[in-house]
C-alpha positions as CSV (number, residue, x, y, z in Angstrom):
1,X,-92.1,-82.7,93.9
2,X,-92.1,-86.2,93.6
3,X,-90.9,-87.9,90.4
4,X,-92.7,-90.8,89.0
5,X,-91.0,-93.2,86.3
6,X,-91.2,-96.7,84.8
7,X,-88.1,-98.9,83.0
8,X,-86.1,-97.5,80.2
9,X,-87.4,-98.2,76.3
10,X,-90.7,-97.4,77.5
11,X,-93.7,-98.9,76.8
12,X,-97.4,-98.4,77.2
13,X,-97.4,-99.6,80.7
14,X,-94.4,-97.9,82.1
15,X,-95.7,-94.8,80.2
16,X,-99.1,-94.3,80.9
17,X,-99.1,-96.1,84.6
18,X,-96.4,-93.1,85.8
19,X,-99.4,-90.6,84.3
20,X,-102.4,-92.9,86.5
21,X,-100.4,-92.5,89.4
22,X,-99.3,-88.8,89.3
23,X,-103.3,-88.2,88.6
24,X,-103.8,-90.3,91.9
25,X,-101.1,-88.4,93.8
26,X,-102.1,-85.1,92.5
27,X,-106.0,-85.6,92.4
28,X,-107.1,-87.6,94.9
29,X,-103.7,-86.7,97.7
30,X,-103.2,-83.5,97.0
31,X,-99.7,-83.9,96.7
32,X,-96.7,-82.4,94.1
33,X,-96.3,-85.3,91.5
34,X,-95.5,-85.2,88.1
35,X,-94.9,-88.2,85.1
36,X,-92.1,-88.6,83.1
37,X,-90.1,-91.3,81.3
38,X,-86.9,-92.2,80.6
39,X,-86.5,-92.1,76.6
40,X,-89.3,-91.6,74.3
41,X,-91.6,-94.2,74.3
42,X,-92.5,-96.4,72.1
43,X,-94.9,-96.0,68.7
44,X,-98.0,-97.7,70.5
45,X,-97.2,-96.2,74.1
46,X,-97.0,-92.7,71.6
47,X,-100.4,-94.0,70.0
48,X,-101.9,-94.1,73.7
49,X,-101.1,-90.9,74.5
50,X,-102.3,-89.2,71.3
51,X,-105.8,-91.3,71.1
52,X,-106.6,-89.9,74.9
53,X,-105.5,-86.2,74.1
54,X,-102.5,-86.9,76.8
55,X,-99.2,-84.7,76.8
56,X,-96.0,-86.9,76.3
57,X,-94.3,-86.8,80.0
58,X,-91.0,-85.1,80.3
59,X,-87.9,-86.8,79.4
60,X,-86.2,-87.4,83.2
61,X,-82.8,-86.3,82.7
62,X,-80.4,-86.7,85.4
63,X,-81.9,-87.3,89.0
64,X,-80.5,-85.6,92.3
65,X,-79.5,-86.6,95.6
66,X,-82.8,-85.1,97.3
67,X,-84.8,-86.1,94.4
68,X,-88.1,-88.1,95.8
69,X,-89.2,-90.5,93.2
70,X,-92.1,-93.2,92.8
71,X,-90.6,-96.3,90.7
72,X,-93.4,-97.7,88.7
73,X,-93.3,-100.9,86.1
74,X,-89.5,-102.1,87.1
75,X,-87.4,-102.7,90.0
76,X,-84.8,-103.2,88.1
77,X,-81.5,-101.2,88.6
78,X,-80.4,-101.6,85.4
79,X,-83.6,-100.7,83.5
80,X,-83.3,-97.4,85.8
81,X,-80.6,-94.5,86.3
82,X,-77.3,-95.4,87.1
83,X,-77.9,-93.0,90.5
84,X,-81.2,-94.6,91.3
85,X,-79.9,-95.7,94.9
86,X,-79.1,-91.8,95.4
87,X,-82.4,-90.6,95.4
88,X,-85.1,-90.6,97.8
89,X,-87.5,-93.7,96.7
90,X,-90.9,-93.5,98.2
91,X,-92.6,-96.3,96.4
92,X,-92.5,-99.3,94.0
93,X,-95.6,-100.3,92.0
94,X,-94.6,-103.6,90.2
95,X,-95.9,-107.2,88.3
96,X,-92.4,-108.0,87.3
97,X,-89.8,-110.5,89.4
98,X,-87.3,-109.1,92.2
99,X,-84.3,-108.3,90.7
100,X,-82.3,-106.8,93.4
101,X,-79.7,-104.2,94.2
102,X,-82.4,-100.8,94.5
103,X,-81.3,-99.8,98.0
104,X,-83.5,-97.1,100.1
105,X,-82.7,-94.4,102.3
106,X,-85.9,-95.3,104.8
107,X,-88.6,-97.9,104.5
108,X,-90.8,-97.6,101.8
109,X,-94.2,-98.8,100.3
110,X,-93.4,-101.5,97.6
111,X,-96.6,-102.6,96.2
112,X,-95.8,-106.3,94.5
113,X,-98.8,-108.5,92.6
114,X,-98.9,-111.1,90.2
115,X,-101.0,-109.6,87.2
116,X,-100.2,-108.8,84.0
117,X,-99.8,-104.8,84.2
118,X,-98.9,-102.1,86.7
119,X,-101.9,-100.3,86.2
120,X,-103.9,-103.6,87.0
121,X,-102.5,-103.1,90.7
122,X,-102.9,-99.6,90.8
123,X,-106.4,-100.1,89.9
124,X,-106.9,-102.2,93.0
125,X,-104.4,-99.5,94.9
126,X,-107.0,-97.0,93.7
127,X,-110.1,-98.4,94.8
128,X,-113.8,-96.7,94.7
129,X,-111.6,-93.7,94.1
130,X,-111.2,-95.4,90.1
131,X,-115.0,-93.8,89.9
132,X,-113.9,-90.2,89.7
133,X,-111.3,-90.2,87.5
134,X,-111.5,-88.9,84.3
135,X,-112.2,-91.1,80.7
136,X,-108.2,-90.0,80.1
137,X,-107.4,-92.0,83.1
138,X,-109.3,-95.0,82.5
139,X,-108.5,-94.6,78.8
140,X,-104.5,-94.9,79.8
141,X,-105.2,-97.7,82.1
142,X,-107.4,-99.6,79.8
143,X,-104.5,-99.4,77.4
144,X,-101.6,-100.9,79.7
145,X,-104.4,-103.7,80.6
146,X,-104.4,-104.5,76.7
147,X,-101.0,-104.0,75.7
148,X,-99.2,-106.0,78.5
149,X,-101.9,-109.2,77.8
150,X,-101.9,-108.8,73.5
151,X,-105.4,-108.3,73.7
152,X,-105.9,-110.6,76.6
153,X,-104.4,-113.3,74.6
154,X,-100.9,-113.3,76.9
155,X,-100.5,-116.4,79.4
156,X,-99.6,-113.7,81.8
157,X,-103.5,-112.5,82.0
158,X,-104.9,-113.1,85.1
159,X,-109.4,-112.6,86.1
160,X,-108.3,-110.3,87.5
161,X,-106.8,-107.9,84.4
162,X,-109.8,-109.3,82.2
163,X,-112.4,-108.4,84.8
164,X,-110.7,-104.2,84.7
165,X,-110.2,-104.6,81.0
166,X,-114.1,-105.0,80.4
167,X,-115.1,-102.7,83.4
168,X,-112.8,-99.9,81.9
169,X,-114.2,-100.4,78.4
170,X,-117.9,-100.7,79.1
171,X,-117.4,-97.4,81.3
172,X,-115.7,-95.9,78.0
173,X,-118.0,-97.7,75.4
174,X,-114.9,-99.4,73.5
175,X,-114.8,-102.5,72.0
176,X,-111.6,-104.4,73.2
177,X,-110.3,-106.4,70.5
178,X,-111.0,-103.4,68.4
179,X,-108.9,-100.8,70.0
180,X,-106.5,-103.4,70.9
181,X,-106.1,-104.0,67.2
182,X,-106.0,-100.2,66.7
183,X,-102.9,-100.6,69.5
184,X,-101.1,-103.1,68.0
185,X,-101.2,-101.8,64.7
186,X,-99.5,-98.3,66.3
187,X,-96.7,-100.5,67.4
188,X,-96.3,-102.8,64.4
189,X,-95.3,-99.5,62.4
190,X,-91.5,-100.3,63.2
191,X,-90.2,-98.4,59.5
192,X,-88.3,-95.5,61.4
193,X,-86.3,-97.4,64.0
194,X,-82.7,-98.6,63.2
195,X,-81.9,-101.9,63.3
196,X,-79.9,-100.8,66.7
197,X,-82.8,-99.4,67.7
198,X,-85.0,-102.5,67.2
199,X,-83.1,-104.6,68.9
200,X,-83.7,-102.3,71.9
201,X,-86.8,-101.1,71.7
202,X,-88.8,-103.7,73.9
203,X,-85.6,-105.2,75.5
204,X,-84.6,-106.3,79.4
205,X,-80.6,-107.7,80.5
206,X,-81.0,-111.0,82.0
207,X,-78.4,-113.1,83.5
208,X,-78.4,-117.0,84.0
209,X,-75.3,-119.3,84.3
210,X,-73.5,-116.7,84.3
211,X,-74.4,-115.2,81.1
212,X,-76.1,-112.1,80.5
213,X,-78.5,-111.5,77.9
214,X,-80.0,-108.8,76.2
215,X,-83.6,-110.0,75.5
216,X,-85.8,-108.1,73.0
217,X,-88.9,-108.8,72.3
218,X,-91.2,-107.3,69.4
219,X,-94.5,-107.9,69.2
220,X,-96.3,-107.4,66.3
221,X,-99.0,-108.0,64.3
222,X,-97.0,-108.0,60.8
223,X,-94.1,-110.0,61.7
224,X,-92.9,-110.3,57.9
225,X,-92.1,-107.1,58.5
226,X,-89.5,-107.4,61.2
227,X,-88.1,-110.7,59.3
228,X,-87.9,-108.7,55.9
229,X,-84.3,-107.0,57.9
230,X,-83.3,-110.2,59.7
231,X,-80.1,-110.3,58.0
232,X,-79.1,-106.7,58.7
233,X,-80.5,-107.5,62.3
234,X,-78.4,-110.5,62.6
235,X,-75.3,-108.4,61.8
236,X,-76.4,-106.0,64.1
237,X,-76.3,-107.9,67.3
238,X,-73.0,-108.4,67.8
239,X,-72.3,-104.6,68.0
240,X,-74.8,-104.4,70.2
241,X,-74.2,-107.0,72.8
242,X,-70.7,-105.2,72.4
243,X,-71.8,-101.8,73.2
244,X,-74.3,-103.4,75.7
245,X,-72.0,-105.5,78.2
246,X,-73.9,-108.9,77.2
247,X,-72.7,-112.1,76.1
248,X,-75.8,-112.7,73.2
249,X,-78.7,-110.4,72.2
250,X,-81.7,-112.6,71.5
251,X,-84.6,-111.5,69.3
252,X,-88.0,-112.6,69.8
253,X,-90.2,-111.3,67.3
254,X,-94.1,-112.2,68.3
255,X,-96.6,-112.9,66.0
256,X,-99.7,-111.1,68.4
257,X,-102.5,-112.8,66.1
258,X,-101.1,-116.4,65.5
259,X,-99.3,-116.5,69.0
260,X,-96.0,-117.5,68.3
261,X,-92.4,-116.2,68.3
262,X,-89.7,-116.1,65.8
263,X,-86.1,-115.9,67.4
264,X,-83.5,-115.2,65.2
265,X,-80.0,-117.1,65.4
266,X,-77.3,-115.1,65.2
267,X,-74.6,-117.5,65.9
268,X,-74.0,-121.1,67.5
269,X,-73.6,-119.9,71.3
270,X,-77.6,-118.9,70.9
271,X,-78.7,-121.5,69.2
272,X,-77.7,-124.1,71.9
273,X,-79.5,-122.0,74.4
274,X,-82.4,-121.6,72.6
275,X,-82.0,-125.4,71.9
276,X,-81.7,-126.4,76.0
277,X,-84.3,-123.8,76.6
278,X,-87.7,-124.5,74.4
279,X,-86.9,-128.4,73.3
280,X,-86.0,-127.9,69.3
281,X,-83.4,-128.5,67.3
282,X,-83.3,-125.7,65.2
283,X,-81.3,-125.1,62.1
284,X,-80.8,-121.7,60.0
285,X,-81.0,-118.4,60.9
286,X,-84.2,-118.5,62.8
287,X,-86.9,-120.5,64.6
288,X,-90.6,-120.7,65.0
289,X,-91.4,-121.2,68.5
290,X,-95.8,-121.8,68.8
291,X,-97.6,-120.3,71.7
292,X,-93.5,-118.6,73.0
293,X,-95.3,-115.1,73.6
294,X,-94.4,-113.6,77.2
295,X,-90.9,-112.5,78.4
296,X,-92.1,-112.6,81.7
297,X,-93.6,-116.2,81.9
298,X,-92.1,-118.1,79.1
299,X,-88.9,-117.0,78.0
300,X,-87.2,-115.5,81.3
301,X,-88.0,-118.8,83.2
302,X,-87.1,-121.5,80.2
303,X,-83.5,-119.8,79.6
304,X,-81.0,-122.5,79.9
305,X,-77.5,-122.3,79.4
């Protein structure tokens, strides 16, 4: 059987592209695939799966040495299991940056494309054969399409993720801005995560001059409610980067409909990086940073130490 998985905390796109592509393998291949994730996934990701009558994929547990597995939404070894090298990796579906340090037994098919989901590629990967599949399929992919763009408001949407977003919703008869709202609502309800927990949720380790991060990113369309617990979320980071093996956990908490961020300052080490990074000069305990939406395009490349 082969074992399909995204990244750890995972999201709408890690969750629902492993299910796309074990319909694909299974379906259209004939081949023995099957879905799961890594943790549970997030509320929205949850949301998805419930709204398209789609079974939450088995939790992954440890993989084996013969295990054959299909890496989708990451290529990160640190966002995968600590034994990920050990293992048999067929394939890599990705929109994210090389990170290094996977290594594979035999050549592979590593699939690589600048767009703003994984199931944007796979779409493409899928070709005429997207026709046949079932409304759950296109439902799930429609999803990733909207929650990796915020409603195709994200600088990281390409023609190309617009152009499948209305295809897949015209074929469904959805409004998009409607469901995406019905989306980001699902993952704005944040009232029964920890403040430990929140500071993972939607996070990724990055290093840069020799510093590594913890960046977490929430995005939200009722960001008052994230900054209601900013103080117990302050005092939570330190524990965290602790626990974590990171220098500084930063917190960007994305307003979805006004398109901006709000980055809480936890101590003066961030607040010079944030400083160098985005051009402010902030003071207190926080700072609003306009249009600062996407990990991937505008926070990753602007950190500066």
């Amino acid at each position: 059987m082969i074992k399909i998985f995204g990244h750890l905390a995972p999201d709408t796109d890690a969750t629902c592209s492993a299910l796309i592509w074990e319909w694909y393998l299974n379906d259209i291949h004939g081949e023995d695939a099957q879905a799961f994730v890594q943790e549970a996934p997030n509320s929205e990701a949850q949301f998805v799966l419930d709204r398209w009558s789609v079974s939450t994929p088995p939790i992954l547990g440890q993989l084996k040495a013969d295990d054959e597995v299909v890496i989708v939404d990451t290529n990160s070894p640190d966002e995968l299991p600590g034994n990920i090298n050990d293992a048999h990796i067929s394939e890599i579906i990705d929109h994210h940056m090389l990170a290094g340090g996977i290594r594979t037994k035999r050549p592979i098919k590593l699939t690589l494309r600048p767009v703003a989901s994984t199931a944007t590629i796979m779409s493409w990967m899928i070709g005429r054969e997207l026709d046949s599949a079932p409304d759950t399929i296109k439902g799930l992919m429609l999803s990733c399409v909207l929650s990796d763009t915020l409603g195709l408001r994200s600088p990281t949407t390409t023609p190309t993720d617009v152009a499948l977003a209305n295809r897949l919703a015209g074929e469904l008869h959805l409004d998009i801005q409607a469901y995406a709202a019905e989306m980001f609502a699902a993952k704005s309800d944040i009232l029964r995560f920890s403040d430990a927990e929140l500071l993972r949720l939607d996070s990724k380790k990055f290093e840069t001059g020799g510093q590594r991060f913890r960046v977490s990113v929430l995005e939200t369309t009722c960001p008052d409610a994230v900054l209601e617990r900013k103080k117990n979320l302050i005092s939570t980071m330190a524990a965290v980067a602790h626990e974590d093996a990171v220098d500084q956990v930063l917190l960007f908490v994305v307003d979805i409909l006004n398109e901006e961020s709000t980055l809480l300052i936890p101590n003066d080490a961030v607040r010079d990086v944030i400083n160098k990074s985005f051009s402010v000069s902030s003071v207190g305990d926080s700072v609003v940073l306009p249009g600062v939406v996407s990990r991937k395009k505008q926070i990753f490349p602007n950190l500066t130490v």
